[in-house]
Structures are given as C-alpha cells and as structure tokens.
N, C-alpha and C positions, 0 to 999 in steps of 0.2 A: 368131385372137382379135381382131386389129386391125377384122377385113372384119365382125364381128359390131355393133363401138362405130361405124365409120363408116357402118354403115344405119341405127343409131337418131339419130348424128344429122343425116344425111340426112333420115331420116323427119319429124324435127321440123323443117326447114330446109323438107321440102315442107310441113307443117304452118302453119307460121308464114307462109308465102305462099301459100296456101289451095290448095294440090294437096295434099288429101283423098285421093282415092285412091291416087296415088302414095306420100303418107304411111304410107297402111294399108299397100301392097303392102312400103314397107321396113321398115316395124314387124315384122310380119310374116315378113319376110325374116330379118332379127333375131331372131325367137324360135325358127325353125329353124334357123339357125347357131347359138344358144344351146344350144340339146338338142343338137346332131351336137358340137358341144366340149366341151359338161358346162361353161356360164358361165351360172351364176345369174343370176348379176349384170347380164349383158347380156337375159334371158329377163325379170328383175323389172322393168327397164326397160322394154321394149318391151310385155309387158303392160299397164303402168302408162299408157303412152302410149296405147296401143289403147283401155283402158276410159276416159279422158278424153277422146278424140275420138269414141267411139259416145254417151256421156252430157252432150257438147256439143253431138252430133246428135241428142238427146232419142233414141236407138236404146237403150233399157233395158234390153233382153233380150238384145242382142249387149252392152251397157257389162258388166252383171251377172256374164256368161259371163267374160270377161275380168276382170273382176274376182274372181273365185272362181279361175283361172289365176295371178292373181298372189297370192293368198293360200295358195294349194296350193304355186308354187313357195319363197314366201318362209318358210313352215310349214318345208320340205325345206330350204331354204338355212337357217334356224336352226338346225333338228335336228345337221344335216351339222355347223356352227360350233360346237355343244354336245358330240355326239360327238366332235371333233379336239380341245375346250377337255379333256374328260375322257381321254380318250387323250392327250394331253398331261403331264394331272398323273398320271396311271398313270404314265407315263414316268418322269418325274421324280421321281414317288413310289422309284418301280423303283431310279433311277439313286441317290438319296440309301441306299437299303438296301444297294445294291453297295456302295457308298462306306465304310460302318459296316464292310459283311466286308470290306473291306481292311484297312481300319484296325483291327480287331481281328483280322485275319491277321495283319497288318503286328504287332500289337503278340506277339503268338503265336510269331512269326519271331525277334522279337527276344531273348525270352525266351528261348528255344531254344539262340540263339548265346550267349548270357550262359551258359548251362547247359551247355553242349559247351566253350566257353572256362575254366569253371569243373572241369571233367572232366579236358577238358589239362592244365591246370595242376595238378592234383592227382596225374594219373598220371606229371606230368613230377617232381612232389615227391617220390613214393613210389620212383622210378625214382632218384633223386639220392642219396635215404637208404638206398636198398637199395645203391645202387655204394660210399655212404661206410661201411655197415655189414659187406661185403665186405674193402673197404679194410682197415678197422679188424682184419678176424677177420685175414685174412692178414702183418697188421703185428702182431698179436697173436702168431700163430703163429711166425714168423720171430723174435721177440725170445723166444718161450719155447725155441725150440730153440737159439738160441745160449746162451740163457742154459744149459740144458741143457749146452750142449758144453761151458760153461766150469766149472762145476758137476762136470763128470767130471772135467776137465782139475784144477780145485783139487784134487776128490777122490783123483785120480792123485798130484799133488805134495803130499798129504799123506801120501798113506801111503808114498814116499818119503822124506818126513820123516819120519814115523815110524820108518821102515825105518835112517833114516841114523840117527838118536835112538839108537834099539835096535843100531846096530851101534856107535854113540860110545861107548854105555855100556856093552857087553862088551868095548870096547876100553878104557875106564878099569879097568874091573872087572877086566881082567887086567892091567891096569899097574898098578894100586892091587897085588896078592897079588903 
C-alpha cells in the first residue's frame, strides 16, 4: 500500500521540479499499484495528478480521458462508501433486533423461573399438608382404638360391677330372709 502513496508523491516531487515524464511515468505507476490493491484512494490521486499535468500541457484529450478515470473511480469509491455506510446500519439495524429477542427471551426465561418456583412451592405445600393430613388420620386412629380398648375395658369393669351388685344383693336378700 505504502510503494502505491510513495509514487504519487514521487510523481509530484518529479512534477514540482519539472521531470514531466518521469512525473507521468510515477503517476501512472500509482494507478496500477492502485487497481492490483484495490486503493481508491491512491488511483483518485494519481488520476487527479495526471489530468492537471496533461491540462497544464494544454494536452485536453489526454487531461479529459483522465479526468473521466477519476470520475469513474471516485463514482466507485462513493458507491463502495454508501454500500459499507448501508451495510453497516443493516448491521446494526440487525444487531439492535437481536438485542430486543434477548431481552424478551431474557424476560420469557424469567417468567418461567418465577413459574417453576411458583410450582415447587406449591407441590412442596400440598406435599407438607398431605404428610400432616396423614399425621393427623393415624393420630386419629391410634387415639380412637385406645380409646376403643378402654371403652371395652370400662365395659368389662362394669358388668363386673354389675355382676358383683347382683351378687351383693342375693347375698343381702338371703341375709335379709
């Protein structure tokens, strides 16, 4: 890229101390190192250079020529800057709409966890009152069968009572006569 900037200003250094030819020959030299690198920038130069020195030599039809050379590359050197300026905001256009689906992924994501958090805890609730509702039946059960045992057990020691009652009182009944 360097050998393309030091023939233009070569060119213009022969220029400036009037080697004219030698001028042209690095101008020149310059626009084909420009095309073999793909440097506008070095080609719109040395153009530019060329049609000022053929239209300082009153040579109009070589200035002309070179001058429609640097309108044609500088035409392309805009084009190319407006295509990369628009490729650019595509881009950016692009990269700001990824940006939005994260952020409402992102926001989607969290929801989610709030909702699965929400879920645990609900099954961890239902899980807690199903073991105290368990609890409850089998401390229900246990206290109705003792209660049960004791229940027969009074029952037993009443009709023992009874029995002893019934046996006091055929033994009065025969003390009494």
């Amino acid at each position: 890229r360097n050998i393309g900037l030091i023939n233009i200003k070569l060119g213009a250094l022969y220029n400036a101390n009037g080697y004219k030819n030698k001028a042209k020959d690095a101008f020149l030299k310059a626009t084909t190192i420009g095309t073999s690198i793909d440097s506008k920038k070095y080609e719109l130069l040395a153009y530019q250079s060329l049609y000022k020195m053929y239209k300082d030599e009153g040579k109009l039809d070589k200035a002309l020529s070179y001058l429609e050379l640097y309108k044609a590359v500088q035409d392309s050197f805009q084009h190319e800057e407006v295509k990369i300026k628009v490729e650019d905001y595509q881009i950016a256009l692009e990269l700001k709409e990824k940006e939005q689906e994260i952020s409402v992924l992102d926001i989607e994501n969290k929801k989610g966890k709030k909702q699965r958090n929400l879920l645990v805890l609900g099954i961890a609730s239902l899980l807690v009152l199903l073991f105290t509702i368990v609890l409850m039946y089998r401390l229900r059960n246990k206290t109705l069968k003792k209660l049960s045992i004791e229940q027969q057990h009074t029952n037993q020691l009443l009709a023992e009572k009874e029995g002893l009652l019934n046996e006091l009182e055929q033994k009065n009944i025969h003390l009494i006569h």
